[in-house]
C-alpha positions as CSV (number, residue, x, y, z in Angstrom):
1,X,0.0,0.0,0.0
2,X,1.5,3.7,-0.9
3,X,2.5,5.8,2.0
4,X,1.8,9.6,1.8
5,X,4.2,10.1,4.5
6,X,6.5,8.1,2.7
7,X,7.0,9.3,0.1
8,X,5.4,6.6,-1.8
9,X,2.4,8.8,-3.6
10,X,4.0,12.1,-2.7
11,X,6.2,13.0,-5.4
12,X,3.8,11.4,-7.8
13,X,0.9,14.0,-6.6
14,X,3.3,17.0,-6.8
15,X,3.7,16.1,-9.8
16,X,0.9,15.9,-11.2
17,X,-0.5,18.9,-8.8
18,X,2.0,20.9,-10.3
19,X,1.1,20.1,-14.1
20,X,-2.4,20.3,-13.6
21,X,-2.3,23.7,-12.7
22,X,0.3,24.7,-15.6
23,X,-2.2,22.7,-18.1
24,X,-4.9,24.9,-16.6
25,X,-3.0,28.3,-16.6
26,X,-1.1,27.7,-19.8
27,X,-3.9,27.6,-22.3
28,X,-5.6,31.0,-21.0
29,X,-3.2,33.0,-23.3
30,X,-1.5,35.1,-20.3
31,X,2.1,36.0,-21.3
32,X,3.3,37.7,-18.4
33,X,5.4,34.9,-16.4
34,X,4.6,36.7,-13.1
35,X,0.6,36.8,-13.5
36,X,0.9,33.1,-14.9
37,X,2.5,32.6,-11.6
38,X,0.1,34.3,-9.6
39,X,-2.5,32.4,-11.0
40,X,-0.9,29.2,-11.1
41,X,0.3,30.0,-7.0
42,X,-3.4,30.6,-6.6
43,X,-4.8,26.9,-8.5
44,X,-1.7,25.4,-6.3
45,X,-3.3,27.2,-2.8
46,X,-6.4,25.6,-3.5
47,X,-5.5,22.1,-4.4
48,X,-3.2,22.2,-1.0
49,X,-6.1,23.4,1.1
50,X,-8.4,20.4,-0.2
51,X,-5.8,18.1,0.6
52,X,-5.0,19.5,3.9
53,X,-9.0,18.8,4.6
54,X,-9.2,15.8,3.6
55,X,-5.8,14.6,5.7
56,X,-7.7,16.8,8.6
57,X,-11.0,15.3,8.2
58,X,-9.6,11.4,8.5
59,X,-7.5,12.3,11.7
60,X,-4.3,12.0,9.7
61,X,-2.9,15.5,10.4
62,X,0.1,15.6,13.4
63,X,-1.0,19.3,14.1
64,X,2.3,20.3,16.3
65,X,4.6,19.0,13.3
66,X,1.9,20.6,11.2
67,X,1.8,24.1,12.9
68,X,5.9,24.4,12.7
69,X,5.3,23.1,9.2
70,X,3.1,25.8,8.4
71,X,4.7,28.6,10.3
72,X,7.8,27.7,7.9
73,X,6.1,27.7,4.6
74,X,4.8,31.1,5.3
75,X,8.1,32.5,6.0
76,X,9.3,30.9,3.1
77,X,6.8,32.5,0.8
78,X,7.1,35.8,1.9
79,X,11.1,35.6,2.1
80,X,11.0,33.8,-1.1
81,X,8.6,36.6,-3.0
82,X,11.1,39.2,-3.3
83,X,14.1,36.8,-4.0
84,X,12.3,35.5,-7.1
85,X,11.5,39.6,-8.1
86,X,15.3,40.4,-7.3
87,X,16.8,37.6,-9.6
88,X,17.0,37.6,-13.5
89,X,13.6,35.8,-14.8
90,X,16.0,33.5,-17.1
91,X,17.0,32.4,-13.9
92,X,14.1,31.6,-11.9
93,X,12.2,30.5,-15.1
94,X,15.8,27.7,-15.2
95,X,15.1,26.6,-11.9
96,X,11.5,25.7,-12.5
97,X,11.4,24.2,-15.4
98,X,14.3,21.9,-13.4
99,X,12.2,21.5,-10.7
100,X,9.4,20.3,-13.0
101,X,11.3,17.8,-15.2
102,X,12.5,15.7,-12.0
């Protein structure tokens, strides 16, 4: 049986998480990289906040890990935001499409 926590379906689900949201931003015809990333940051937030109430609603959620876990990912975000704006789009676009491909 495949382990969330594991790893087992994890990187599969990114995965497909990640390309679902690109196949659903990609086709709208925006060409500016940063509101195609808004967007697809947006499609991402909701797919994550499903899957955090599902996990929650089946008791499957360790909420002390979870809250340091959380606490984290926002300071991540917001350090991350203007790192991203500071660096050449050629790069960040690079590390992406890396990120993707794995």
């Amino acid at each position: 049986s495949g382990s969330v926590s594991g790893g087992t379906l994890w990187r599969p689900l990114q995965r497909w998480a990640w390309h679902r949201s690109a196949g659903a931003v990609l086709p709208m015809g925006i060409a500016d990289p940063d509101r195609m990333n808004a967007l697809k940051s947006g499609l991402s937030f909701l797919l994550s906040a499903i899957s955090v109430a599902e996990f929650a609603a089946a008791g499957l959620v360790a909420w002390p890990q979870a809250v340091v876990m959380i606490q984290a990912a926002t300071a991540g975000g917001y350090a991350g935001t203007p790192l991203a704006r500071a660096l050449p789009k050629p790069v960040v676009r690079g590390q992406s499409q890396r990120w993707a491909s794995e």
